[in-house]
C-alpha positions as CSV (number, residue, x, y, z in Angstrom):
1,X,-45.5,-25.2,4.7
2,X,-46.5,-22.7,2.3
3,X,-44.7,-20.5,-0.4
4,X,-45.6,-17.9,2.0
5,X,-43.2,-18.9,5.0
6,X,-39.6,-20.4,4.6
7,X,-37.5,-21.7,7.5
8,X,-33.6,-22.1,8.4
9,X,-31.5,-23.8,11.5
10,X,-28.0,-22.6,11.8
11,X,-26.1,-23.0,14.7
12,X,-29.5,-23.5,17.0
13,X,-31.2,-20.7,15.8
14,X,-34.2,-21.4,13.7
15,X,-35.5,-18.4,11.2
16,X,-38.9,-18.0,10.3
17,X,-39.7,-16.0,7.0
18,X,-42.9,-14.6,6.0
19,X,-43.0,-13.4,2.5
20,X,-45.9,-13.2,0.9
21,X,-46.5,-9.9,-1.5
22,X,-47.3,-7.1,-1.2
23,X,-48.4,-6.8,2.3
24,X,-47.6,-10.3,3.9
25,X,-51.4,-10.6,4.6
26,X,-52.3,-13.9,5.2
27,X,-55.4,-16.0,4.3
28,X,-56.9,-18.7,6.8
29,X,-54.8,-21.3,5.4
30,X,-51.3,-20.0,5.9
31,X,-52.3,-18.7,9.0
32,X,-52.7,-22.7,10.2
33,X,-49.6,-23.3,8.0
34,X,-47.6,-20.4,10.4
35,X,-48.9,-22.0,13.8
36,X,-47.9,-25.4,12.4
37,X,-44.1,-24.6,11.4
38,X,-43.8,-22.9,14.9
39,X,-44.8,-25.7,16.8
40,X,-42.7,-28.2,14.8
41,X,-39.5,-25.8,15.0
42,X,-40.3,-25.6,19.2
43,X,-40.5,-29.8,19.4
44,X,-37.4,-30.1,17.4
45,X,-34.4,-30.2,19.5
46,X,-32.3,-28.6,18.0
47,X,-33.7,-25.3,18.0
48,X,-32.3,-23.5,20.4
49,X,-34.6,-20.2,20.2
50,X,-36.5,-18.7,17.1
51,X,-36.4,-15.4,15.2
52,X,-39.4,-14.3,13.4
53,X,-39.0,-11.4,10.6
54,X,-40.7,-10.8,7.0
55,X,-39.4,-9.8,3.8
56,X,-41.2,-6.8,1.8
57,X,-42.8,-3.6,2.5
58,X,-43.6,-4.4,6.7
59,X,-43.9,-6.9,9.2
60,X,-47.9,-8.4,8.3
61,X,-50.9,-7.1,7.7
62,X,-52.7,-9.3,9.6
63,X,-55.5,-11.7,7.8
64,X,-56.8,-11.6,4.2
65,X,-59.6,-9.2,4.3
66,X,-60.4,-10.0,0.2
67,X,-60.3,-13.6,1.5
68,X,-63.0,-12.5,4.4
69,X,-64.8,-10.5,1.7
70,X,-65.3,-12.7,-0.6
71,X,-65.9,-16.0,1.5
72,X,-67.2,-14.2,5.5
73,X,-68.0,-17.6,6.1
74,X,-64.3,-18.7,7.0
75,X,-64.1,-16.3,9.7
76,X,-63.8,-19.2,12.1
77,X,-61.4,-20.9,10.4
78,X,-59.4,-17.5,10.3
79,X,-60.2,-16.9,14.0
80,X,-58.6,-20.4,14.6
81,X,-55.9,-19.9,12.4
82,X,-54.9,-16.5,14.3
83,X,-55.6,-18.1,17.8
84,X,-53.5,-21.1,17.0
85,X,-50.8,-19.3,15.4
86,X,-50.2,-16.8,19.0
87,X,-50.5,-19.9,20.8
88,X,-47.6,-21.7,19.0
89,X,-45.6,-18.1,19.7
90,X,-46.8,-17.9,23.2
91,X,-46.3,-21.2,24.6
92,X,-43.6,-21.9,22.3
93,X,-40.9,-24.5,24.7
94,X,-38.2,-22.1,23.2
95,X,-37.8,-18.3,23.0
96,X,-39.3,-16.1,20.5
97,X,-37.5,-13.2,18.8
98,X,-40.4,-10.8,16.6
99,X,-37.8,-8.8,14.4
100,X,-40.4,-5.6,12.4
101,X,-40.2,-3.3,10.7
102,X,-42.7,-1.4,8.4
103,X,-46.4,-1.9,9.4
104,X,-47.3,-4.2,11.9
105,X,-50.6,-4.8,11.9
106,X,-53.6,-7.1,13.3
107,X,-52.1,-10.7,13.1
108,X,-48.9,-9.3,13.1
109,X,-49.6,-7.3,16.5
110,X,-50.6,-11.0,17.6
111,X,-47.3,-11.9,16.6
112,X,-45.2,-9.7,18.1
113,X,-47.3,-9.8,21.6
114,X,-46.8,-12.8,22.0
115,X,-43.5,-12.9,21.1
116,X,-40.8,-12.9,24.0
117,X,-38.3,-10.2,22.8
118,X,-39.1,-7.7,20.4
119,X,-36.6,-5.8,17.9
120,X,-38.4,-3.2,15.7
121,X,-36.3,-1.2,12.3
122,X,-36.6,2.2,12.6
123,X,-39.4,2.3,10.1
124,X,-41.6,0.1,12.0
125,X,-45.4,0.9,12.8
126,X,-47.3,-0.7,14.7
127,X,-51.9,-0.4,14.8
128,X,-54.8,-2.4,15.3
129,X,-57.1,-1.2,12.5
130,X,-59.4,-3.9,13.5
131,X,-62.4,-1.8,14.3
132,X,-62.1,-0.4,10.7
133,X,-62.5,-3.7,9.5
134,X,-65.5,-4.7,11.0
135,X,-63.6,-7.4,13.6
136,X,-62.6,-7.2,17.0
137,X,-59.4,-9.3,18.3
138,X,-55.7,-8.6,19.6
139,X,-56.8,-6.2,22.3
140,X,-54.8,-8.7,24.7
141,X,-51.6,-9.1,22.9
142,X,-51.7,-5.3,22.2
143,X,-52.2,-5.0,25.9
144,X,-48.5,-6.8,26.2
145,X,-46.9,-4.0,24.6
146,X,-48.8,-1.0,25.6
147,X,-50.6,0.0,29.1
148,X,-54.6,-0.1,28.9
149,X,-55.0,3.3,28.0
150,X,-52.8,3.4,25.3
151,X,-54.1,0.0,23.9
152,X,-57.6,1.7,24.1
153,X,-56.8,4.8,21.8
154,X,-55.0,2.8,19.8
155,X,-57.9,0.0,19.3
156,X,-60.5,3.1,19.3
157,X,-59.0,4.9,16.7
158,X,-57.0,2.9,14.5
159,X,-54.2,5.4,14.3
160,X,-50.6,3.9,14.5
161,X,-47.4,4.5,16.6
162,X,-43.9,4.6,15.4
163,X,-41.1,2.5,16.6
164,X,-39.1,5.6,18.4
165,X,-42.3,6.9,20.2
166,X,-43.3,3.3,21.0
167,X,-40.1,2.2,22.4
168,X,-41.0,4.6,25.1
169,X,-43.5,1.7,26.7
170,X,-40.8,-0.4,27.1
171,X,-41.8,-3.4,25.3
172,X,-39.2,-2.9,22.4
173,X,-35.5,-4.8,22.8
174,X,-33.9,-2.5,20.5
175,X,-34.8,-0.1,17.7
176,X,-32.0,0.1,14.9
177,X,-32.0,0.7,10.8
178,X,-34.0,-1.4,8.5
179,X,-30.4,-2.5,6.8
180,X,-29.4,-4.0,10.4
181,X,-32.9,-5.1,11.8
182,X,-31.5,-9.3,11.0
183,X,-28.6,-9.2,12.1
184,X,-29.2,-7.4,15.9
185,X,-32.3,-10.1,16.2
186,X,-29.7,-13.3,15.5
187,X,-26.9,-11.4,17.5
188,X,-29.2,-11.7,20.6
189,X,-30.4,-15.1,19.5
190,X,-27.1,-16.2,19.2
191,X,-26.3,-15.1,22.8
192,X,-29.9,-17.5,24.2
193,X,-28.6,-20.2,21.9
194,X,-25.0,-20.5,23.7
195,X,-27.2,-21.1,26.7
196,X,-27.8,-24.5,28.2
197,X,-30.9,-25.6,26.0
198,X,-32.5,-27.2,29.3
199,X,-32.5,-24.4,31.5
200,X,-33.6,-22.3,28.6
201,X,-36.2,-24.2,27.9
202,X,-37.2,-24.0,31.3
203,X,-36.9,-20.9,31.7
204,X,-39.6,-20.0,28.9
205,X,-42.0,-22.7,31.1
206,X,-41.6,-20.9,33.9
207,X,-41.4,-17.2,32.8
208,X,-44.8,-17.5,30.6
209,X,-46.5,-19.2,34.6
210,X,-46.1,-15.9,36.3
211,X,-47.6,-14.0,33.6
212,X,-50.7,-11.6,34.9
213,X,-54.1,-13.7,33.6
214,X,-53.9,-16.1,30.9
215,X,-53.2,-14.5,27.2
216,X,-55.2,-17.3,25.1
217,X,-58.2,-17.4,27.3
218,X,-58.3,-13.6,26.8
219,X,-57.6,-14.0,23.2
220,X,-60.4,-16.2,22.9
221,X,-63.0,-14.0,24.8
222,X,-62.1,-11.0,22.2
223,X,-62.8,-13.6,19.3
224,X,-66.4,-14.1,20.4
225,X,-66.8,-10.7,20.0
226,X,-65.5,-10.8,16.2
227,X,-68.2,-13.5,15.3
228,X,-70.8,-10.7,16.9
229,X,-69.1,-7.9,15.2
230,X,-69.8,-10.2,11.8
231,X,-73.3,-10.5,12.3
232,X,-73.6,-6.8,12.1
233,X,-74.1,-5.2,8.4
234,X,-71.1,-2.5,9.3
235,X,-69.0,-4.9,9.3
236,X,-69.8,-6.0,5.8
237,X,-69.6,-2.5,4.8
238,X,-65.8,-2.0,6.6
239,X,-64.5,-4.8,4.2
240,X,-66.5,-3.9,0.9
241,X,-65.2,-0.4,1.4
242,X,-61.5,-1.8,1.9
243,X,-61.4,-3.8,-1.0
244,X,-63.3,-1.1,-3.2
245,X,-60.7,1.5,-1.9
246,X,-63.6,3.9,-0.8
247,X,-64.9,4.9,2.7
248,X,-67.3,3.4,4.7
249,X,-70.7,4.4,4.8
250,X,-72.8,4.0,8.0
């Protein structure tokens, strides 16, 4: 575990904290660090269901793109890092509760579409600015919260969608104020957690085996598109001109 991501079980409900200033961005690293705390919380037994939520100014920022600027080389170890840590959301054996608010962006539009339940703060924002980075990726876990349309203006464009106007797709549990965000997401882990841990788990088995396609073979076909999207000098440019606080030039 990293400084990055701190964990506690009470009663059967583990919580998972990422808190890493300013924008909860993480690099390649932590993003293997995340995938491997939710896979140890999942085998432990007794943790009953998971909540998910950040300190600071949002939810995540997705991946380090100074990291990826500075080193473009660990791409594919940020690509694993991203695919690994959906996966250990995804197939988690026990349910996952995403608890946003403020941005939510690339990695952490992984997060949250893979996440079972969703409860978003009233501030919440969610976009997947990944084409203004120069990568490609999260389509498919975008396409959990929002129908194919939606997910294409959204992916197109880059522009984001507030937690009222998206809780109109259906995807959002609840939408509530920033000061209450915590406690609704352990009051309905609280009610999974007085459940019979078996049939839970069970549940979770069997709910993610009737799901439409297969989420990390899709994930996985949008990440070959990222290594292509790297060979192409834009992309270089998209990054450069983030860190440098300028606009891209193409």
């Amino acid at each position: 575990m990293t400084n990055a991501i701190h964990t506690r079980l009470d009663a059967g409900i583990a919580e998972l904290v990422i808190d890493k200033p300013p924008v909860n961005a993480l690099d390649s690293s932590e993003w293997f660090a995340l995938a491997r705390t939710i896979d140890e919380l999942g085998a432990n037994p007794d943790v009953r269901v998971i909540v998910i939520r950040a300190e600071g100014r949002g939810f995540c920022a997705g991946v380090d793109i100074k990291e990826l600027d500075a080193h473009p080389e660990r791409i594919v170890a940020v690509n694993a890092g991203n695919y690994a840590t959906f996966k250990a959301v995804h197939r988690c054996p026990v349910p996952v509760i995403a608890a946003v608010h403020g941005f939510v962006l690339g990695g952490g539009i992984g997060i949250t579409g893979a996440a079972d339940i969703v409860v978003a703060a009233e501030c919440a924002t969610f976009a997947l600015p990944e084409v203004d980075r120069g990568a490609m990726g999260g389509g498919a876990h975008l396409q959990r919260l929002f129908p194919v349309q939606k997910v294409r203006h959204l992916f197109f464009t880059g522009e984001k969608i507030g937690a009222r106007d998206a809780e109109r797709y259906g995807f959002i549990e609840r939408v509530v104020p920033r000061s209450e965000l915590r406690e609704t997401a352990l009051g309905i882990a609280a009610k999974i957690a007085a459940k019979s841990p078996a049939m839970i788990r069970i549940a979770k088995e069997a709910l993610n085996g009737i799901e439409d396609g297969n989420l990390e073979d899709k994930y996985r076909w949008e990440q070959g598109f990222t290594l292509q999207a790297y060979t192409n000098p834009d992309s270089a440019e998209t990054r450069r001109a983030f860190v440098e606080k300028r606009d891209a030039q193409f």
